[in-house]
N, CA, C and O atoms as a MOPAC input file, in Angstrom:
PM7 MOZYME 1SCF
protein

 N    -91.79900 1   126.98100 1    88.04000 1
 C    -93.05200 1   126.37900 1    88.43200 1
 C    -92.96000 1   124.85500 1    88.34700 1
 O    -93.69200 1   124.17400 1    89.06500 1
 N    -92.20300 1   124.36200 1    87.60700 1
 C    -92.11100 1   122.85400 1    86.93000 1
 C    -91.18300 1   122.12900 1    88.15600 1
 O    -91.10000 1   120.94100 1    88.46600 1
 N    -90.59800 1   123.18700 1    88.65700 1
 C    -89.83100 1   122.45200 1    89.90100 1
 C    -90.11200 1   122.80400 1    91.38700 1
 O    -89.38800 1   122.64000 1    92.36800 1
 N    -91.44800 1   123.37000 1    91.28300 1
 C    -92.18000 1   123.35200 1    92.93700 1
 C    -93.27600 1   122.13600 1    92.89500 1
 O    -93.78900 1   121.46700 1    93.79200 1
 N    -93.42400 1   122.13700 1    91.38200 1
 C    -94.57400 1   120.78400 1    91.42300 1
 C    -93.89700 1   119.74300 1    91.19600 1
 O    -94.68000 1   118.82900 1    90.93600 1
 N    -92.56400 1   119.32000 1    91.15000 1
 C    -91.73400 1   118.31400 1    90.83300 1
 C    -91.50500 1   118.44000 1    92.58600 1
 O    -91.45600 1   117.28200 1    92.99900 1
 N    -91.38800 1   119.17500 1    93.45800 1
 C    -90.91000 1   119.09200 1    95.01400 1
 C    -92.43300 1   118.67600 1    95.36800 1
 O    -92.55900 1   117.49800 1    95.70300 1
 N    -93.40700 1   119.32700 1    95.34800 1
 C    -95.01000 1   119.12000 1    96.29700 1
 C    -95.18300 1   117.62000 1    95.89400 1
 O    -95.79000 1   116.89900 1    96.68600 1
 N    -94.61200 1   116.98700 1    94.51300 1
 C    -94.74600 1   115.48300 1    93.99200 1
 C    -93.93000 1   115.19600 1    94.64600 1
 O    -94.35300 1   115.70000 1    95.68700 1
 N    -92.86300 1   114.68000 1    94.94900 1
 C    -91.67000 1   114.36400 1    95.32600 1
 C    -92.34800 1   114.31700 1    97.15400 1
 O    -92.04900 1   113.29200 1    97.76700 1
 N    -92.97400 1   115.10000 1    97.72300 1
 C    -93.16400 1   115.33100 1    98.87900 1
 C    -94.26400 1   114.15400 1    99.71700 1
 O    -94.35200 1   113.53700 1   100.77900 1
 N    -95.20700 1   114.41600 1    98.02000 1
 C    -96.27100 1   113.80500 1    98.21700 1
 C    -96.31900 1   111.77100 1    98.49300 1
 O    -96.91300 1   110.95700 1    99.20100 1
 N    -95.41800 1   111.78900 1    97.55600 1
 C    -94.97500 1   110.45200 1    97.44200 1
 C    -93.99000 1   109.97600 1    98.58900 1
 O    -94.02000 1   108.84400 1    99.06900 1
 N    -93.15300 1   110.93300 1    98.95100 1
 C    -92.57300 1   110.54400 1   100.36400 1
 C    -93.53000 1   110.02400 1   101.42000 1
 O    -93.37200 1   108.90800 1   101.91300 1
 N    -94.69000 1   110.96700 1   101.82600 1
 C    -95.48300 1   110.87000 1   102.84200 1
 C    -96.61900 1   109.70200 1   102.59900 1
 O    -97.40700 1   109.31100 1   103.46000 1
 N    -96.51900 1   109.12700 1   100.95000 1
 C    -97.27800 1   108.00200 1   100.79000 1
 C    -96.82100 1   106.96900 1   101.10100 1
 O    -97.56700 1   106.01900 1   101.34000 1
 N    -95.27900 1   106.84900 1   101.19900 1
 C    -94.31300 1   105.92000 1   101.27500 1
 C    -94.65700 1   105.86200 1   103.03400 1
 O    -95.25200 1   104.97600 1   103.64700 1
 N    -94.12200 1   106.98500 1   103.49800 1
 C    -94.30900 1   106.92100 1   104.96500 1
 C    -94.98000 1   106.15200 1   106.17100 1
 O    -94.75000 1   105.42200 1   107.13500 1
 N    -96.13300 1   106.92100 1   105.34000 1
 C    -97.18100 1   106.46100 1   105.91200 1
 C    -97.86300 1   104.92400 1   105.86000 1
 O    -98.51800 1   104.57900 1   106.84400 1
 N    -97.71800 1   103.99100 1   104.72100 1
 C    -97.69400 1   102.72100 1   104.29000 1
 C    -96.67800 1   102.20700 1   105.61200 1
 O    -97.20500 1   101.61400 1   106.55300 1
 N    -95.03100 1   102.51100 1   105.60400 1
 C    -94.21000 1   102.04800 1   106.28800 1
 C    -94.93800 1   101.76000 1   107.44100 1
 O    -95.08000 1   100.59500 1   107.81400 1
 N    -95.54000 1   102.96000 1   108.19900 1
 C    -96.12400 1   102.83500 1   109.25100 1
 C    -97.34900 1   102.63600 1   110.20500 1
 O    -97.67400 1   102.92500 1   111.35700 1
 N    -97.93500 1   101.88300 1   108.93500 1
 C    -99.40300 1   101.36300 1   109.11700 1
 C    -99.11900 1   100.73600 1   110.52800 1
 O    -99.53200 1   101.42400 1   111.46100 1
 N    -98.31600 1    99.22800 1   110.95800 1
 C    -98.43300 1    98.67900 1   111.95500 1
 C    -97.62100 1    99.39200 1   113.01000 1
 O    -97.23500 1    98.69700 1   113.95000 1
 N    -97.39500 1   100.30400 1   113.00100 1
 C    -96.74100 1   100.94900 1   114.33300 1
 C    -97.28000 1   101.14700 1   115.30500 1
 O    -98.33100 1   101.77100 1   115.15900 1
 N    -97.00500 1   100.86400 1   116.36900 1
 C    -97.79800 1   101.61900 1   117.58700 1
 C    -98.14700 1   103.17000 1   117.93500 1
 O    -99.14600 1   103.67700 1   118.44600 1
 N    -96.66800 1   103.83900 1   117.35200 1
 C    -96.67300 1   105.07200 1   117.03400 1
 C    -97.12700 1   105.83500 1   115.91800 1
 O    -97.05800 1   106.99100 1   115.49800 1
 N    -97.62700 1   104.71500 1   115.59700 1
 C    -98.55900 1   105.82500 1   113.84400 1
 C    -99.03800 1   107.04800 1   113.60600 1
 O    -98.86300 1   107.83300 1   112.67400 1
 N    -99.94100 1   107.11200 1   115.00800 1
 C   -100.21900 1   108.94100 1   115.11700 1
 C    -99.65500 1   109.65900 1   115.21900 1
 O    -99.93300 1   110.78100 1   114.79900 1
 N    -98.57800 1   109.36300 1   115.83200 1
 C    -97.26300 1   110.37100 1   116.23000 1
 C    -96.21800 1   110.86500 1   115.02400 1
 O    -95.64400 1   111.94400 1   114.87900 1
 N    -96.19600 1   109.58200 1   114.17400 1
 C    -95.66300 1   109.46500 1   113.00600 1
 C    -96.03100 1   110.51000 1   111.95200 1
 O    -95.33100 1   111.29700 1   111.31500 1
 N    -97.71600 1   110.20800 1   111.97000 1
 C    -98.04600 1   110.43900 1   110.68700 1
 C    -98.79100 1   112.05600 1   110.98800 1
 O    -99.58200 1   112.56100 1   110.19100 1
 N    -98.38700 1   112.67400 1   112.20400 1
 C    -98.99200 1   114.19800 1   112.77100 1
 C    -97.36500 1   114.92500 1   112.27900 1
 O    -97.24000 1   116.05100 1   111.79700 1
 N    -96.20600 1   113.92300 1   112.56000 1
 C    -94.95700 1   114.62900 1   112.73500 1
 C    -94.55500 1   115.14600 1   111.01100 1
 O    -93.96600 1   116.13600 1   110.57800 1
 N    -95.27500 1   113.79300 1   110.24700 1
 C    -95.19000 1   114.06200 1   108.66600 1
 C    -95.50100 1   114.88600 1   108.46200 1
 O    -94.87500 1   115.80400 1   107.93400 1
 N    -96.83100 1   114.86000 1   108.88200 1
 C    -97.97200 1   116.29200 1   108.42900 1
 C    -97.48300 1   118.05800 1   108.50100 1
 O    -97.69900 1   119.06400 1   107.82500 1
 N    -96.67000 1   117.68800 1   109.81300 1
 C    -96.34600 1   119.16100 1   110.55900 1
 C    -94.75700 1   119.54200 1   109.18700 1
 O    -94.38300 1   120.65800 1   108.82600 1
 N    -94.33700 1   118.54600 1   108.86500 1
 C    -92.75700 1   118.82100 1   107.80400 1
 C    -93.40100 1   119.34900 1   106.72400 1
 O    -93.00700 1   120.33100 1   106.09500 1
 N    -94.53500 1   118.61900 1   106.46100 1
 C    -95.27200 1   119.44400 1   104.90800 1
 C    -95.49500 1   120.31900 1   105.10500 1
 O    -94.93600 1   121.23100 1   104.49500 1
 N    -96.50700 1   120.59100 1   106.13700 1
 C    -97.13900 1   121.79500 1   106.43800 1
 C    -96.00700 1   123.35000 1   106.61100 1
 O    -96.32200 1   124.49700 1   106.29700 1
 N    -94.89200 1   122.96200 1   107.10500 1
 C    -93.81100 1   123.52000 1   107.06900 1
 C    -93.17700 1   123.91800 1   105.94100 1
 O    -93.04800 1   125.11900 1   105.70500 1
 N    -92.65500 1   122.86800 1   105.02000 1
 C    -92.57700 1   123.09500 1   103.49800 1
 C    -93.42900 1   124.27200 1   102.83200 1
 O    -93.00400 1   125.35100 1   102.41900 1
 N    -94.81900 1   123.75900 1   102.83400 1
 C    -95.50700 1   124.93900 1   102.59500 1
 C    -95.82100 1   126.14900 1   102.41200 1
 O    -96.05800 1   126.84200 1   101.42200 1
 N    -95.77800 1   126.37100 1   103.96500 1
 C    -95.66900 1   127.64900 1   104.14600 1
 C    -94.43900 1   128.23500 1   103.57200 1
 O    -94.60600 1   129.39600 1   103.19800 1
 N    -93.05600 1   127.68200 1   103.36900 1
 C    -92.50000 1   128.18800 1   103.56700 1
 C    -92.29900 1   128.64800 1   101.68500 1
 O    -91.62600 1   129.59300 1   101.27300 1
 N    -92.97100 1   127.82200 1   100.96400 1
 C    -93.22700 1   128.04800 1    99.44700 1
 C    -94.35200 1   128.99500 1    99.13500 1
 O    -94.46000 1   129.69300 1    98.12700 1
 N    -95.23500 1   128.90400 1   100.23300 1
 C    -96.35800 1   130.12400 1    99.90300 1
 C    -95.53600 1   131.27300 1    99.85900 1
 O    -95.71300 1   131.94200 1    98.84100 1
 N    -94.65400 1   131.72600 1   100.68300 1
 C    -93.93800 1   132.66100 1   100.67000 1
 C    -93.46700 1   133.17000 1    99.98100 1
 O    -93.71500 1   134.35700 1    99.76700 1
 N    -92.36400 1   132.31900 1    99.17500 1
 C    -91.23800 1   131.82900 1    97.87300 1
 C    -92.47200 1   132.26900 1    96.75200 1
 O    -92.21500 1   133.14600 1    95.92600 1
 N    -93.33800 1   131.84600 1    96.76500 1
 C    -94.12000 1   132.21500 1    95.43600 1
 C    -95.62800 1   133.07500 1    95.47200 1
 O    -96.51800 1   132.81100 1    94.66200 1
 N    -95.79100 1   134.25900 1    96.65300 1
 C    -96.58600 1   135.27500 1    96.96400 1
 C    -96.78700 1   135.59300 1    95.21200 1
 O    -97.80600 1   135.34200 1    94.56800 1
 N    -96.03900 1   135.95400 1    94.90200 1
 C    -96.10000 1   137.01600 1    93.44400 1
 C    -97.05200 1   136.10800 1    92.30700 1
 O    -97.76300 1   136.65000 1    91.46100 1
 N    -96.91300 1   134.67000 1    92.46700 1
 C    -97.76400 1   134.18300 1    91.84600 1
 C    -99.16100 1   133.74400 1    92.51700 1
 O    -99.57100 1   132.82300 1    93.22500 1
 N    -99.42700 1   134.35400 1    92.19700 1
 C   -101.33700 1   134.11500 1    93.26000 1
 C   -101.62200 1   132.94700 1    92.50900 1
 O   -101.18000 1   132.22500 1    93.40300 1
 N   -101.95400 1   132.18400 1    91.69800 1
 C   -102.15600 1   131.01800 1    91.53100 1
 C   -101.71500 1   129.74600 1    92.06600 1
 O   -102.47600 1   128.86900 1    92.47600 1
 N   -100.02600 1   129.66800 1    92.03500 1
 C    -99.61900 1   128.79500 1    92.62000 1
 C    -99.83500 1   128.78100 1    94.65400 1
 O   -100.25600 1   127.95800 1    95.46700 1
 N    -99.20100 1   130.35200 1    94.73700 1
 C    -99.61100 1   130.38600 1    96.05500 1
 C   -101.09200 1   130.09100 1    96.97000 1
 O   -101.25200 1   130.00500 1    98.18800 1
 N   -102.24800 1   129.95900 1    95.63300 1
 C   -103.22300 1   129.74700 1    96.08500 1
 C   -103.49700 1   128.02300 1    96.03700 1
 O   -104.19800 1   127.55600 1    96.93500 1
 N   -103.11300 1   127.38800 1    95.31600 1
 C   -103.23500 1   125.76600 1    95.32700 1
 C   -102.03700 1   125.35100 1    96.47100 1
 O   -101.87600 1   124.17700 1    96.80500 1
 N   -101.41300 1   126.20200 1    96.89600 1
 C   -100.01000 1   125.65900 1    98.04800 1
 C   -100.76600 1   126.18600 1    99.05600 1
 O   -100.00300 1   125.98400 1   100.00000 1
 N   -101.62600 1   126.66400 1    99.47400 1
 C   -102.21400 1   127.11200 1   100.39300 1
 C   -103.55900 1   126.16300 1   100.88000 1
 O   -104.02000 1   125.79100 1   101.96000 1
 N   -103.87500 1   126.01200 1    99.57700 1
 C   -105.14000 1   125.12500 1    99.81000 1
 C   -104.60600 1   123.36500 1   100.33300 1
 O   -105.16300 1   122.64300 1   101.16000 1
 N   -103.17200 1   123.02900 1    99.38000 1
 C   -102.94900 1   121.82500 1   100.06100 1
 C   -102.56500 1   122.22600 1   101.52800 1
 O   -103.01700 1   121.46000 1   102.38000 1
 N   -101.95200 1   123.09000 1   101.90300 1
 C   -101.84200 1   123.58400 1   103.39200 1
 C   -103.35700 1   123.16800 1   104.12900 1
 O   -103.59200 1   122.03000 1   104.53600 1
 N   -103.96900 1   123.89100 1   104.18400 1
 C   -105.42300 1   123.85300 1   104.78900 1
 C   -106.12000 1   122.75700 1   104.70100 1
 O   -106.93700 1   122.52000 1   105.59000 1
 N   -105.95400 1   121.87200 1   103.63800 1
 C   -106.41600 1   120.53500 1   103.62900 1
 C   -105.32900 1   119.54900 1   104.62800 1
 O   -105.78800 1   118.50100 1   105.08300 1
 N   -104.42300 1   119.79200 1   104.82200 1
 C   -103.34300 1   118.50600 1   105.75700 1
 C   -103.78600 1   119.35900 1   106.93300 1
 O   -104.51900 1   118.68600 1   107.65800 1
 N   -103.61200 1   120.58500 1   107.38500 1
 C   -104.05400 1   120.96900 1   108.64000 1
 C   -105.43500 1   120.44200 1   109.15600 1
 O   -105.60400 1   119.79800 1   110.19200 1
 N   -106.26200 1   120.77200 1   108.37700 1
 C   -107.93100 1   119.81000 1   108.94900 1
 C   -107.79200 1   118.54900 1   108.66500 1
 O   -108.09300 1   117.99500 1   109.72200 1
 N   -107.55800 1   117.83800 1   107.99500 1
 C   -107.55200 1   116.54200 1   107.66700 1
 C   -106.24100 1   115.68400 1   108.91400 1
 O   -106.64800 1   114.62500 1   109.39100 1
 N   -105.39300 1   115.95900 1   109.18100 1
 C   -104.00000 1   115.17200 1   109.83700 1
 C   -104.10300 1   116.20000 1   110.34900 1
 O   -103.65400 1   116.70100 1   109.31800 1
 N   -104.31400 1   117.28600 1   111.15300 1
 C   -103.37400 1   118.45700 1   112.14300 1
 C   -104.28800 1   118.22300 1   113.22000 1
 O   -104.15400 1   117.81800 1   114.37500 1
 N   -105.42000 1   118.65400 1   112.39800 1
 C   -106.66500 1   119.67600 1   113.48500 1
 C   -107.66000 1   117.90500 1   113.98100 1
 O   -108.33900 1   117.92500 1   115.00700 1
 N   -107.59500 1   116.69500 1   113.20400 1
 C   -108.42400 1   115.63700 1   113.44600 1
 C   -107.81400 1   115.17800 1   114.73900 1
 O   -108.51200 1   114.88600 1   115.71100 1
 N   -106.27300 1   115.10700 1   114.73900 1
 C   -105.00900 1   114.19700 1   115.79800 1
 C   -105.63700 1   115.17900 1   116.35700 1
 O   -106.86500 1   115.10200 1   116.31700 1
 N   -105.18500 1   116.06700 1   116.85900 1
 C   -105.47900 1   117.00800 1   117.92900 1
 C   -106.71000 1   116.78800 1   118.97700 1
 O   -106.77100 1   116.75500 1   120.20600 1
 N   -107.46600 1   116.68000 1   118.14100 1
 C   -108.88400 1   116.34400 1   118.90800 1
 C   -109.16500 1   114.80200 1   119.40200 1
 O   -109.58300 1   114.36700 1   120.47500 1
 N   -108.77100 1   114.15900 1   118.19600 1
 C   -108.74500 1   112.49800 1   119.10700 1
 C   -107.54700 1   112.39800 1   120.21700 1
 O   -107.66500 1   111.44200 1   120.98300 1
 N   -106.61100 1   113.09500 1   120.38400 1
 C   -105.63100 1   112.83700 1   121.34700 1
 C   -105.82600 1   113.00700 1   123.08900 1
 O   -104.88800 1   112.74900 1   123.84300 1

């Protein structure tokens, strides 16, 4: 457990880094939808990895559903 929340940290801080980098880009949306879609990917692919624990799988799910409405489902519609 100490090392899926050491990766979702590790992840998190990447995409903070990222996203800073690419404040003045022209491509920012593109950037910061393409970030979104690698987490979102990650994710899922740990909800999986950790079904048996309904707790964790339920806070990896919920950060799922929060980057999908927040960065997935917002780009989508302004585009």
């Amino acid at each position: 457990m100490q090392e899926l929340l050491a990766f979702v940290h590790s992840i998190y801080n990447q995409t903070l880094a990222t996203m800073i980098t690419i404040d003045n880009d022209p491509n920012e949306d593109q950037m910061t939808l393409e970030c979104a879609l690698k987490i979102v990917q990650h994710l899922e692919k740990n909800i999986v990895r950790h079904r048996e624990n309904i707790n964790m799988a339920s806070k990896l799910a919920s950060m799922n559903k929060f980057i999908q409405m927040n960065y997935i489902h917002n780009m989508a519609e302004t585009a």
